[in-house]
C-alpha positions as a LaTeX table, in Angstrom:
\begin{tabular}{lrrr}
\hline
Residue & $x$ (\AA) & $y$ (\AA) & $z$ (\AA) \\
\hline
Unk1 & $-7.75$ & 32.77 & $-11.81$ \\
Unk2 & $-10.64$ & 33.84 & $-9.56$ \\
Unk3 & $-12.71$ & 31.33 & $-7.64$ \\
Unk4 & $-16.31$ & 32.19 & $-7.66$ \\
Unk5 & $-17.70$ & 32.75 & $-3.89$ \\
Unk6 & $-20.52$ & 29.59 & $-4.57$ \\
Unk7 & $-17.73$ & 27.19 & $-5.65$ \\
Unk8 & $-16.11$ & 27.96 & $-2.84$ \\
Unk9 & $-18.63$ & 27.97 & $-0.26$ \\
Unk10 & $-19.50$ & 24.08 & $-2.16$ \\
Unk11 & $-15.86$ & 23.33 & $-1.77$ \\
Unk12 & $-15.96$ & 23.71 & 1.97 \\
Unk13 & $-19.29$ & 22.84 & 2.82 \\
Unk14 & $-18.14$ & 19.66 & 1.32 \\
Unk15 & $-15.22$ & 19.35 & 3.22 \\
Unk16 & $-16.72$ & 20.15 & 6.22 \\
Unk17 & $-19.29$ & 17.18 & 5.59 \\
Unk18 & $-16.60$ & 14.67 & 4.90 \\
Unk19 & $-15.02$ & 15.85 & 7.86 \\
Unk20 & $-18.39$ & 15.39 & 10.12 \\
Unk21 & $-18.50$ & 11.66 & 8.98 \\
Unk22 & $-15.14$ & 10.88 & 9.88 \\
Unk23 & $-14.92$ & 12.16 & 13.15 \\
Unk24 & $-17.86$ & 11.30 & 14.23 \\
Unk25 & $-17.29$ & 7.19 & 13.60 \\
Unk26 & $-14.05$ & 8.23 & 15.99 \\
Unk27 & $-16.41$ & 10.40 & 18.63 \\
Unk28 & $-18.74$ & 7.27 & 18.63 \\
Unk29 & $-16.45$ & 4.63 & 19.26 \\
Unk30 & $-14.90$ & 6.45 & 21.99 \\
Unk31 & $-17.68$ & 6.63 & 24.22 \\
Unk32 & $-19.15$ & 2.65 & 22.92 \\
Unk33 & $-16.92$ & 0.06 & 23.72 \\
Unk34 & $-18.17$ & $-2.59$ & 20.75 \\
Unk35 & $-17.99$ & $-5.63$ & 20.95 \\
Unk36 & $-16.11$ & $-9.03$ & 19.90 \\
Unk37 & $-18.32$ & $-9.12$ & 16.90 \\
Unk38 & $-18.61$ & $-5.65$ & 15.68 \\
Unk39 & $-14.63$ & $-5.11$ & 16.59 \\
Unk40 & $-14.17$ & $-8.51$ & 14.16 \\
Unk41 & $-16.45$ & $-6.52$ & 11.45 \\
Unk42 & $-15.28$ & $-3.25$ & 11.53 \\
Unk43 & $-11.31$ & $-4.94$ & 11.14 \\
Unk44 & $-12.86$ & $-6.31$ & 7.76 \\
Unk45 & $-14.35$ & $-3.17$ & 6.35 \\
Unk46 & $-11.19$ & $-1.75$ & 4.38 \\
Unk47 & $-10.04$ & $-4.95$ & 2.89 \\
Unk48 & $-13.79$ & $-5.34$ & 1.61 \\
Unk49 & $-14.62$ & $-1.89$ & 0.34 \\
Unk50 & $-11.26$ & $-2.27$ & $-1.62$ \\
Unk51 & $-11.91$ & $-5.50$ & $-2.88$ \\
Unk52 & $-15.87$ & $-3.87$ & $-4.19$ \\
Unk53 & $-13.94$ & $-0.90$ & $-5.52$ \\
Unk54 & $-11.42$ & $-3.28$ & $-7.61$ \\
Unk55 & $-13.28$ & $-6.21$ & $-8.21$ \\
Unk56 & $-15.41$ & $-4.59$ & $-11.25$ \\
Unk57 & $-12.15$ & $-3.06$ & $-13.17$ \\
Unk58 & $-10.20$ & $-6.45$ & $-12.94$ \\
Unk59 & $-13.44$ & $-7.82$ & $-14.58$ \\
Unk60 & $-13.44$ & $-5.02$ & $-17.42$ \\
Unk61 & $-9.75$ & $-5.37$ & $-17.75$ \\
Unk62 & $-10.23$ & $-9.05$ & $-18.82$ \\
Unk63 & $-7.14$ & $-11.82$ & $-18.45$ \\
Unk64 & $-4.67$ & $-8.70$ & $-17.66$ \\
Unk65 & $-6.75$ & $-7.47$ & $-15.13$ \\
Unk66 & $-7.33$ & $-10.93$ & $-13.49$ \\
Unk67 & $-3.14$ & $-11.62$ & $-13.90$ \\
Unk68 & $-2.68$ & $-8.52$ & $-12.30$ \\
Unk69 & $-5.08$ & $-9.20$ & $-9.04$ \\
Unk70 & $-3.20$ & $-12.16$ & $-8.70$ \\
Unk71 & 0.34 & $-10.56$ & $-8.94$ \\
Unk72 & $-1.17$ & $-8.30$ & $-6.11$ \\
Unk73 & $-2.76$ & $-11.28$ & $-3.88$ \\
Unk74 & 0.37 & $-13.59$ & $-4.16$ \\
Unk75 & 3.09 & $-10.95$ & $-3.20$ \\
Unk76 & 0.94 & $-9.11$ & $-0.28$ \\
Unk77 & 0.69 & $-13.14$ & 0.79 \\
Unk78 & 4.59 & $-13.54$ & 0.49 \\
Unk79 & 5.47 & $-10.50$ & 1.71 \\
Unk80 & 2.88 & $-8.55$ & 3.88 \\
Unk81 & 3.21 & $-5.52$ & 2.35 \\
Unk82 & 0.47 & $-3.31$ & 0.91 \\
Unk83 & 2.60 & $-0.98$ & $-1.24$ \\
Unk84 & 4.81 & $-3.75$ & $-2.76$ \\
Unk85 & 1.78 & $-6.09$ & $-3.70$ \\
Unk86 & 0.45 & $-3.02$ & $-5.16$ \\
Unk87 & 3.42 & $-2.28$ & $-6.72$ \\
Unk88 & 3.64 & $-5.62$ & $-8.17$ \\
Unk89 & 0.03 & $-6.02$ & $-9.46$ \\
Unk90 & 0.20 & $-2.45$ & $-11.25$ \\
Unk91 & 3.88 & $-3.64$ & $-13.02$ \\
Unk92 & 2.39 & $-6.87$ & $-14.41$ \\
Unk93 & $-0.96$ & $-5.53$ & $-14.82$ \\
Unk94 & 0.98 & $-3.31$ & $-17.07$ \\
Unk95 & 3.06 & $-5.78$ & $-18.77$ \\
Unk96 & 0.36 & $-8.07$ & $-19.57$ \\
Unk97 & $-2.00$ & $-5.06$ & $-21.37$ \\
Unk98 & 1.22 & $-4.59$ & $-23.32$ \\
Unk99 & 1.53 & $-7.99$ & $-24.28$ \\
Unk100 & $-1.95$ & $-8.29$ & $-25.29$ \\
\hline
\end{tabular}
């Protein structure tokens, strides 16, 4: 399989742009020393993008959906681990669409 010259110039122009914005929140925030209220904002940004990007499929997902999110909450409370509460939330997420 070939990989026509335009896809591949796409590819990595797009790479290259996702690589821009990354780095340059890093090159920024090297040379700015934020402050007490930005620092407490920016340490809330990946628990609320992830809670925006799940939110509206444990809504379409109905009561298994919303027993799953709660599987998740309750064992990354009781344990303080990411993977295992995720673990957890997809097992009875999966177990509760079955019994449906």
């Amino acid at each position: 399989m070939t990989l026509d010259p335009v896809t591949l110039a796409a590819i990595l122009g797009m790479a290259l742009a996702t690589f821009a914005c990354r780095a340059s929140g890093y090159v920024v925030l090297r040379r700015v020393q934020p402050g007490p209220f930005l620092r407490a904002f920016l340490g809330h940004v990946p628990g609320t993008l992830f809670v925006a990007f799940a939110a509206p499929a444990v809504v379409r997902e109905g009561w298994p959906g919303f027993v799953g999110a709660a599987a998740t909450l309750i064992v990354m409370r009781a344990t303080g681990s990411t993977p295992a509460s995720l673990l957890a939330g997809v097992a009875v997420f999966w177990l509760a669409r079955t019994l449906a």
